[in-house]
py3Dmol code that shows the C-alpha trace and the ligand (Angstrom):
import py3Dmol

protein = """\
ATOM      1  CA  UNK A   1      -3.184 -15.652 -14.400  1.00  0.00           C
ATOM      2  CA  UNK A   2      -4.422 -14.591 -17.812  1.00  0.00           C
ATOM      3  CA  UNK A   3      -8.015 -12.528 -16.212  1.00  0.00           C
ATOM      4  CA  UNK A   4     -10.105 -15.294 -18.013  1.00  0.00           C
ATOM      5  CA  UNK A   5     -13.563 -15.894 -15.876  1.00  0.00           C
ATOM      6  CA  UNK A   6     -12.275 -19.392 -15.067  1.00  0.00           C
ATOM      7  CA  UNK A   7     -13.813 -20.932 -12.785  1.00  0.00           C
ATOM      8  CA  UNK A   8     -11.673 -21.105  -9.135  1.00  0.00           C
ATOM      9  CA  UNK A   9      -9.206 -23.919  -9.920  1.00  0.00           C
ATOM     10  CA  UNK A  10      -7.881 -26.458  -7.256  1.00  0.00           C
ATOM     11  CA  UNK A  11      -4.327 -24.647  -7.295  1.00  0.00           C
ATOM     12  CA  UNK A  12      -5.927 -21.466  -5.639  1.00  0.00           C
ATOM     13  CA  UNK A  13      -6.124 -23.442  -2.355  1.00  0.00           C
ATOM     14  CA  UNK A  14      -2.358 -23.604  -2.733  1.00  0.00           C
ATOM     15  CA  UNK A  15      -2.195 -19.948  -1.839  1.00  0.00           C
ATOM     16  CA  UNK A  16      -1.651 -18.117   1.317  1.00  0.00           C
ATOM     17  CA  UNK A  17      -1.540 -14.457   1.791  1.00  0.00           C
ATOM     18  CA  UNK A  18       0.610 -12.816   3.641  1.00  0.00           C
ATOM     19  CA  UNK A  19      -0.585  -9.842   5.994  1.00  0.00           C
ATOM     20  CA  UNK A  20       2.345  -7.944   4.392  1.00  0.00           C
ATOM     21  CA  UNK A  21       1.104  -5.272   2.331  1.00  0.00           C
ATOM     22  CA  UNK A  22       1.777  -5.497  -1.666  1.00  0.00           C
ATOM     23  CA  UNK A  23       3.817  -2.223  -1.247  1.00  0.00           C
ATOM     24  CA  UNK A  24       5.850  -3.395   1.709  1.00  0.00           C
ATOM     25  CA  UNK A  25       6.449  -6.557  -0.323  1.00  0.00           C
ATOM     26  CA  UNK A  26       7.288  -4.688  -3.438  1.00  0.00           C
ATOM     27  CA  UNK A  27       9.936  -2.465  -1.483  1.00  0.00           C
ATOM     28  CA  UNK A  28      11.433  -5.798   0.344  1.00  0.00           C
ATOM     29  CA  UNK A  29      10.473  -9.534  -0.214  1.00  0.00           C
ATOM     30  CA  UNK A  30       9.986 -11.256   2.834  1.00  0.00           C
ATOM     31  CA  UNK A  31      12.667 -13.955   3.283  1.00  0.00           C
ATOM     32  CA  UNK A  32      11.869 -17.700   3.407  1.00  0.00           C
ATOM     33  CA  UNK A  33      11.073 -17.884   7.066  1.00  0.00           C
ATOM     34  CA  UNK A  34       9.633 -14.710   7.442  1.00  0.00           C
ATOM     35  CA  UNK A  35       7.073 -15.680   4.699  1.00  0.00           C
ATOM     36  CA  UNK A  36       6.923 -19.016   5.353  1.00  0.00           C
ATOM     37  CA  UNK A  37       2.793 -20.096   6.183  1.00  0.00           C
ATOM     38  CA  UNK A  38       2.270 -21.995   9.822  1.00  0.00           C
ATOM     39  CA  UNK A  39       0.879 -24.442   8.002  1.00  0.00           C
ATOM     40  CA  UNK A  40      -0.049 -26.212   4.426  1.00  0.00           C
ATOM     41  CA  UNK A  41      -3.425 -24.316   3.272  1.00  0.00           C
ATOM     42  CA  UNK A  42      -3.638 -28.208   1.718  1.00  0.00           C
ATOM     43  CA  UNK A  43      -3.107 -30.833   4.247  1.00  0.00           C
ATOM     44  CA  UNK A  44      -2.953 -28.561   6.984  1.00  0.00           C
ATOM     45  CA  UNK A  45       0.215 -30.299   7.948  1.00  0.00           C
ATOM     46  CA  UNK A  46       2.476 -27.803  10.709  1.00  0.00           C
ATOM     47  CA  UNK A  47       5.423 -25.758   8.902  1.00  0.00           C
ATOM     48  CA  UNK A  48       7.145 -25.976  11.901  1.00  0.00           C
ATOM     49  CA  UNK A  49       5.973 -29.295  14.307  1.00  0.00           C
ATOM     50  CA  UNK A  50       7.690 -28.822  17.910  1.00  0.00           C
ATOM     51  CA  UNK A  51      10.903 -30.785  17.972  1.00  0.00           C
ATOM     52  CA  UNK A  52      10.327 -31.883  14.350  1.00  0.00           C
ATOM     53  CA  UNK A  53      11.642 -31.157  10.398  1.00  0.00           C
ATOM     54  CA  UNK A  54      10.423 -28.175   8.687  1.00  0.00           C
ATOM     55  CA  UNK A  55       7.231 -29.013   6.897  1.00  0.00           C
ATOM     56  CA  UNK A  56       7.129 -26.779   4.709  1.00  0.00           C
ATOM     57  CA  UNK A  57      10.133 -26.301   2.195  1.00  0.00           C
ATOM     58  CA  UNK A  58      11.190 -23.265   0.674  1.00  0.00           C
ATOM     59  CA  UNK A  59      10.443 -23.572  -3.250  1.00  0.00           C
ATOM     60  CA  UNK A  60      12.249 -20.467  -4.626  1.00  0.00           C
ATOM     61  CA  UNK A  61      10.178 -16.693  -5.970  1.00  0.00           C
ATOM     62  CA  UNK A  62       8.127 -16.872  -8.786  1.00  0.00           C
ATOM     63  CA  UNK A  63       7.740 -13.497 -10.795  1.00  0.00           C
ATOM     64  CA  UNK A  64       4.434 -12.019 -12.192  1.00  0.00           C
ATOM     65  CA  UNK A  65       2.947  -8.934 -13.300  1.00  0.00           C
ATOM     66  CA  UNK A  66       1.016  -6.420 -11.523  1.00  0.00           C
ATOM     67  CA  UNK A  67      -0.929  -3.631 -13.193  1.00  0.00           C
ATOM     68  CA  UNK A  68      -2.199  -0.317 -12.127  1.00  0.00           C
ATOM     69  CA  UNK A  69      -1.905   2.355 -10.180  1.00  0.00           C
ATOM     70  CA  UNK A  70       0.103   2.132  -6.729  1.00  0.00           C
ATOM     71  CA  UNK A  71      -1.653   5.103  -5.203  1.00  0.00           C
ATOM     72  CA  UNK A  72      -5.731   5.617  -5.721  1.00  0.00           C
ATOM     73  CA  UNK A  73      -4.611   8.906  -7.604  1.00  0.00           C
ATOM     74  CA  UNK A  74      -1.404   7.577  -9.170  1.00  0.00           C
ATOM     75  CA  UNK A  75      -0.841   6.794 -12.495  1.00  0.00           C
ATOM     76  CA  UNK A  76      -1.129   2.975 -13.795  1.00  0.00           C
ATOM     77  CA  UNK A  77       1.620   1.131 -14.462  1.00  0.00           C
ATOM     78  CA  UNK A  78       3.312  -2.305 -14.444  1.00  0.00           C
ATOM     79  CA  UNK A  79       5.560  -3.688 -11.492  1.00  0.00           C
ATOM     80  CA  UNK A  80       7.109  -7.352 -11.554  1.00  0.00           C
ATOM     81  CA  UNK A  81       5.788  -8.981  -7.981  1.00  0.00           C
ATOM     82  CA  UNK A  82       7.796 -12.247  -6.261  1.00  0.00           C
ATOM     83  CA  UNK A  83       5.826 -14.109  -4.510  1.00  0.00           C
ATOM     84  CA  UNK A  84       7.275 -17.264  -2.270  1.00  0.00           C
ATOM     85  CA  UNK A  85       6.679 -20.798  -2.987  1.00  0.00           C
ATOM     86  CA  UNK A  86       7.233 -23.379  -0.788  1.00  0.00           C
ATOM     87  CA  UNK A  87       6.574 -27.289  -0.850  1.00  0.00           C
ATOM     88  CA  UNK A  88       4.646 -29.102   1.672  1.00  0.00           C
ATOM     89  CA  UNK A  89       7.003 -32.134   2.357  1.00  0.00           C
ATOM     90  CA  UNK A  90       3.486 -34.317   3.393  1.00  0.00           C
ATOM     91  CA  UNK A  91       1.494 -33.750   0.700  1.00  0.00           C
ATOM     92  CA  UNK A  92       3.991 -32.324  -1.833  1.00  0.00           C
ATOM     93  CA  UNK A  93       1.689 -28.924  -2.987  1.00  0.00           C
ATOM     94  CA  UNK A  94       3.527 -26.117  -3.788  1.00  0.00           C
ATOM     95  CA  UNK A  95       2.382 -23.359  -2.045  1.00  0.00           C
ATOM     96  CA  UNK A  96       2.444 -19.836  -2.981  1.00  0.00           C
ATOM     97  CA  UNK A  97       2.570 -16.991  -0.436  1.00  0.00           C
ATOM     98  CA  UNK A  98       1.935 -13.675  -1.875  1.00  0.00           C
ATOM     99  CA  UNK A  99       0.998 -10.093  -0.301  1.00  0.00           C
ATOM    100  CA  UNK A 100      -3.007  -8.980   0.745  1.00  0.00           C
ATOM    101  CA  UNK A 101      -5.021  -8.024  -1.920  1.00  0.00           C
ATOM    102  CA  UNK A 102      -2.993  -9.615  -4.797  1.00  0.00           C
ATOM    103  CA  UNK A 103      -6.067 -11.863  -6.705  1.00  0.00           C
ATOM    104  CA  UNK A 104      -4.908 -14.785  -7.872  1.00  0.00           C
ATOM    105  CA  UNK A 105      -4.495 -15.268 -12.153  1.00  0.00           C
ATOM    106  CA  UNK A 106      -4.969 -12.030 -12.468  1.00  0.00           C
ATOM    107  CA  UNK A 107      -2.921  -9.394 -13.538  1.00  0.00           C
ATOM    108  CA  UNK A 108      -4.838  -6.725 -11.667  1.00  0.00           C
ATOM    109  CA  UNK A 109      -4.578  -6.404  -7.635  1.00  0.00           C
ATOM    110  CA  UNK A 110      -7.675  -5.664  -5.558  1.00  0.00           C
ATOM    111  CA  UNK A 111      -6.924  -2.162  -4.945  1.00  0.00           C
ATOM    112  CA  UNK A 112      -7.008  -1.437  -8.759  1.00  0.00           C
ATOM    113  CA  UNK A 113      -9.918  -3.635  -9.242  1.00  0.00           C
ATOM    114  CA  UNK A 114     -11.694  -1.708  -6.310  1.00  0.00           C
ATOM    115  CA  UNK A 115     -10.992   1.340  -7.606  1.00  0.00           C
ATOM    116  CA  UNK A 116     -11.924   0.671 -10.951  1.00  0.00           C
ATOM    117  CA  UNK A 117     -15.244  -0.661  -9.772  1.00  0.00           C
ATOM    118  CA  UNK A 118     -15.928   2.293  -8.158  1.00  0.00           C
ATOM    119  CA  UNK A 119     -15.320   4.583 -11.427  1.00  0.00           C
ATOM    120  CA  UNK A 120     -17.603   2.332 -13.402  1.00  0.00           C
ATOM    121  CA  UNK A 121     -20.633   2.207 -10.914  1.00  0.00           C
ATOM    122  CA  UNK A 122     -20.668   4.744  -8.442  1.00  0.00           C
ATOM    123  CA  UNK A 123     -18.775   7.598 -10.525  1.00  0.00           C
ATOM    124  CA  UNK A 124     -20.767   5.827 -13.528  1.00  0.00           C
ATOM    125  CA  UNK A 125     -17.959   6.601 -15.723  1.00  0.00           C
ATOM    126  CA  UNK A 126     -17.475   4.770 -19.514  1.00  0.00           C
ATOM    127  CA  UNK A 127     -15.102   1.915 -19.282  1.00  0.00           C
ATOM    128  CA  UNK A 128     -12.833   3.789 -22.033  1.00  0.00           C
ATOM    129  CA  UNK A 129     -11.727   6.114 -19.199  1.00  0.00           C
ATOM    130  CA  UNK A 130     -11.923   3.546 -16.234  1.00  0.00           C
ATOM    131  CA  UNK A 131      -9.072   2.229 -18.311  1.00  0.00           C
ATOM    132  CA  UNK A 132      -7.113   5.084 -18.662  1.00  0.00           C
ATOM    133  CA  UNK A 133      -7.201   5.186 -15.064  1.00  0.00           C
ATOM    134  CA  UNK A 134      -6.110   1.873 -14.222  1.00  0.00           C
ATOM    135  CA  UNK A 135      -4.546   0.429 -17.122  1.00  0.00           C
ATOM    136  CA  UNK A 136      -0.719   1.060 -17.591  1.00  0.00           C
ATOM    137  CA  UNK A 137      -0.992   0.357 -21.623  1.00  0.00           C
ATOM    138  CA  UNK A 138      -1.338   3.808 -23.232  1.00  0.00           C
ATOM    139  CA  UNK A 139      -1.848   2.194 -26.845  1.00  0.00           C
ATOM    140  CA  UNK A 140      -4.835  -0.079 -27.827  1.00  0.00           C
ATOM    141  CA  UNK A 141      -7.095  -0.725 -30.524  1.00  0.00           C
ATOM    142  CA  UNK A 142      -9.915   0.969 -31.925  1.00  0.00           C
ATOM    143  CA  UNK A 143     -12.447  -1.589 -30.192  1.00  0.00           C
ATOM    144  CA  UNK A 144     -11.039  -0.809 -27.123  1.00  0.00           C
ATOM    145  CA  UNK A 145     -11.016   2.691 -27.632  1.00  0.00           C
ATOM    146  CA  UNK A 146     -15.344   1.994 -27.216  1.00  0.00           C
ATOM    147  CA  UNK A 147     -14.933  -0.026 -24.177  1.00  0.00           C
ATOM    148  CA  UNK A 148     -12.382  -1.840 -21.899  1.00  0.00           C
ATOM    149  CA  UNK A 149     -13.302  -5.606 -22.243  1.00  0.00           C
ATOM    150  CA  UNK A 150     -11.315  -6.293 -19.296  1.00  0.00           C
ATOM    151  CA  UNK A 151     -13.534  -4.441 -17.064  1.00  0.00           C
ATOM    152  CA  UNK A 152     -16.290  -5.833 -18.267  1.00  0.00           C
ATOM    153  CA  UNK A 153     -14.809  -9.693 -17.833  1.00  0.00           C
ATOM    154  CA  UNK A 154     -14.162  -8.747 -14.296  1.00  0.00           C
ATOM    155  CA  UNK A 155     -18.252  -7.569 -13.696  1.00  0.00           C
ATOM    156  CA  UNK A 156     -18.970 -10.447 -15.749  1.00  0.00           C
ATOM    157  CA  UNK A 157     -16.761 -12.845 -13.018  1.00  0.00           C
ATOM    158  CA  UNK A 158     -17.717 -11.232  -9.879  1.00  0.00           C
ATOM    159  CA  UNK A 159     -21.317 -12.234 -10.883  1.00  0.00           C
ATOM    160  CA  UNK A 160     -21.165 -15.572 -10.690  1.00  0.00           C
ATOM    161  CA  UNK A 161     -18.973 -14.817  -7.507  1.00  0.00           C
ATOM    162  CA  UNK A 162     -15.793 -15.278  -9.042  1.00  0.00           C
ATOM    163  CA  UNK A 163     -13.796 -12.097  -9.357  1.00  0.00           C
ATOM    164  CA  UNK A 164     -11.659 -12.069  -6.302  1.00  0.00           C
ATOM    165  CA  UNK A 165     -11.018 -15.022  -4.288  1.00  0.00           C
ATOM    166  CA  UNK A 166     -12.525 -18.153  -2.869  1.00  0.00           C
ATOM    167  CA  UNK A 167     -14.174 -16.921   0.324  1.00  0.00           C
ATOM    168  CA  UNK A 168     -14.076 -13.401  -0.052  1.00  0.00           C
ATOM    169  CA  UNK A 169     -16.496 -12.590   2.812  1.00  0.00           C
ATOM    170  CA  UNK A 170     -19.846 -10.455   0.910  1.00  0.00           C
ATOM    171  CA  UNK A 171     -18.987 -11.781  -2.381  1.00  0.00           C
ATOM    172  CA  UNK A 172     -21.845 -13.254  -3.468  1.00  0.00           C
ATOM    173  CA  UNK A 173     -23.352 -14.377  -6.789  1.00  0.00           C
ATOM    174  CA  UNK A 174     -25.435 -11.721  -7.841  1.00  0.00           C
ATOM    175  CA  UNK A 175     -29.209 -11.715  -9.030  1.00  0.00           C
ATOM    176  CA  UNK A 176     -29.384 -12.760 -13.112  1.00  0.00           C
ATOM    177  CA  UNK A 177     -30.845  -9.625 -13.561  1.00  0.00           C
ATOM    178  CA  UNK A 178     -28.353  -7.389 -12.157  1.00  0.00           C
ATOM    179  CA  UNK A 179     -26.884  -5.080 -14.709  1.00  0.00           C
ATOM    180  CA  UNK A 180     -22.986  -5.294 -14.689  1.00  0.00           C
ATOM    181  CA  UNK A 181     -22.761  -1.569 -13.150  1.00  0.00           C
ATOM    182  CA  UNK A 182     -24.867  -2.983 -10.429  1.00  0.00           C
ATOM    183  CA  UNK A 183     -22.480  -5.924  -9.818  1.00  0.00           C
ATOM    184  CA  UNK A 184     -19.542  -3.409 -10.091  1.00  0.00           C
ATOM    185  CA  UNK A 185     -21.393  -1.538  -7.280  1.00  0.00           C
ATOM    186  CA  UNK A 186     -22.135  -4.253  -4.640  1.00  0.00           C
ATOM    187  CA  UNK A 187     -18.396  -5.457  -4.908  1.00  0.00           C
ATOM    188  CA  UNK A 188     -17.019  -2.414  -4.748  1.00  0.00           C
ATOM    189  CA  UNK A 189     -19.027  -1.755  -1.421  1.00  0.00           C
ATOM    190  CA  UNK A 190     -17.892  -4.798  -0.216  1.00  0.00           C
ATOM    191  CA  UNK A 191     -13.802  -4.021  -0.823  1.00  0.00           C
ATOM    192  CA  UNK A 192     -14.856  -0.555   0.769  1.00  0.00           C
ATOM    193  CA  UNK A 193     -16.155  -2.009   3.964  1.00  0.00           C
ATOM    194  CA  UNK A 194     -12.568  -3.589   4.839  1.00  0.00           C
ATOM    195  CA  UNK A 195     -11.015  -0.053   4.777  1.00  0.00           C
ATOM    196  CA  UNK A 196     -10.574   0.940   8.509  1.00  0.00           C
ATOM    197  CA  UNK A 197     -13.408   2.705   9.928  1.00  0.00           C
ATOM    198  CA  UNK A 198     -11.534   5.633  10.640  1.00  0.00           C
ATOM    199  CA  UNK A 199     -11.391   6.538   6.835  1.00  0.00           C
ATOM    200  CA  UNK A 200     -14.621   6.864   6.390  1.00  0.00           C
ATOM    201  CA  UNK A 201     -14.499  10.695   5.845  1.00  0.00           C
ATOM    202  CA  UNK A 202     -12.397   9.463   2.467  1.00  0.00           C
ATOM    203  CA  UNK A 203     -13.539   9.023  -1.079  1.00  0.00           C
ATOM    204  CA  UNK A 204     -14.729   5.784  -1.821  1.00  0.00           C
ATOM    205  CA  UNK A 205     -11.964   5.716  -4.860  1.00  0.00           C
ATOM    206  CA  UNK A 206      -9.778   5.529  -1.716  1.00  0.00           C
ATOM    207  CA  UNK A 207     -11.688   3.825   1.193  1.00  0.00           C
ATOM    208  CA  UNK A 208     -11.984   0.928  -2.222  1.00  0.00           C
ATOM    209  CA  UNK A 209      -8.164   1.023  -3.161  1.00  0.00           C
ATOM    210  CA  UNK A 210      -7.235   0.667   0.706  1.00  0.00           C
ATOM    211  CA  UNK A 211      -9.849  -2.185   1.410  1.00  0.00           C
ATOM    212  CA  UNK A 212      -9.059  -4.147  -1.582  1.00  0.00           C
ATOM    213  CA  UNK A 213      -5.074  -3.920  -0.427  1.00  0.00           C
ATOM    214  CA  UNK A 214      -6.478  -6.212   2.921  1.00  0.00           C
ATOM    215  CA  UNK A 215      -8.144  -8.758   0.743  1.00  0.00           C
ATOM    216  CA  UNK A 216      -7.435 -11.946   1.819  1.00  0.00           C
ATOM    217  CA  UNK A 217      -8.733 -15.703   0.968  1.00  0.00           C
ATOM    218  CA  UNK A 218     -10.632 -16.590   3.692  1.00  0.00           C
TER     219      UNK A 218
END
"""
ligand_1 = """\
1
ZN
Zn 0.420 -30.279 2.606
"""
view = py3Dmol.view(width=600, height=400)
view.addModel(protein, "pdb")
view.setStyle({"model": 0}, {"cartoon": {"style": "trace"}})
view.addModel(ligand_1, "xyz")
view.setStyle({"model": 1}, {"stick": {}})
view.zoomTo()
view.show()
């Protein structure tokens, strides 16, 4: 969870996500049954057979970071997210359940990285202020003062398809020559297009933020 471009490791088919909303989540966390996947995203093993044990144990919250804004127009900050684990009791994965449009290893959700994608290609604005839209760190250094590295590491990801999750439907490698604006563009597009339709008359800064909060692993 360090927003490295690694490539997707085996433990990311150890998560589930929830339909719950990250700011549902963040106001109440779902208890262990309510959370609890219908089956093992591993072994595909039932969490609840008919007339059998519980297949999938409850494994405690694990904490982590999320950073940003909470609102397209709000201002970033950082909240402390628990997500659920449970353990499969066939194949003995721990499993972690966690709220739409949370990206896995990263400290960024999808509705930050959506809108920040949108700022950088479609608004065409420098990173230095993309970050002081998203990011909740008010101090940095004079290198980043020039640029925001992180953005850049995400444009960088999502063109070898790797920014978001396994499966993310329309997230395709892009060309080699696609500059990394154009990479921001086509992936913001494709967060946009799972806002509902009936926001289209919204900006895309918005229509982005609320279609990156229903990212899901396919
Ligand atoms: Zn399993």
């Amino acid at each position: 969870m360090d927003d490295q471009n690694r490539p997707f490791s085996r433990s990311e088919s150890n998560i589930v996500h929830s339909p719950v909303s990250i700011k549902s989540w963040l106001l109440r966390v779902p208890s262990v049954d309510e959370a609890r996947p219908g089956q093992c995203p591993v072994c595909a093993a039932a969490s609840r057979p008919v007339g059998g044990p519980l297949g999938l144990w409850g494994h405690g919250l694990h904490e982590r970071q999320l950073r940003g804004p909470q609102e397209p127009l709000g201002s970033p900050q950082t909240v402390v997210l628990r997500v659920r684990r449970y353990q499969c009791q066939r194949c003995m994965a721990i499993v972690t359940v966690m709220p739409q449009g949370v990206v896995p290893r990263r400290y960024y959700a999808a509705p930050t990285i959506a809108l920040a994608l949108v700022l950088f290609s479609l608004r065409r604005l420098p990173t230095a202020e993309v970050r002081h839209h998203v990011c909740p760190w008010r101090v940095v250094g004079d290198t980043a003062q020039d640029s925001w590295s992180t953005l850049l590491r995400w444009c960088r990801a999502a063109k070898k398809g790797a920014l978001l999750v396994p499966g993310f439907p329309d997230v395709r490698p892009c060309p080699a020559d696609f500059t990394l604006r154009q990479v921001a563009e086509r992936v913001a597009a494709a967060l946009i297009s799972l806002a509902p339709p009936g926001s289209s008359e919204l900006s895309p800064e918005f229509r982005a933020f609320v279609g990156g909060g229903l990212m899901q692993r396919a």
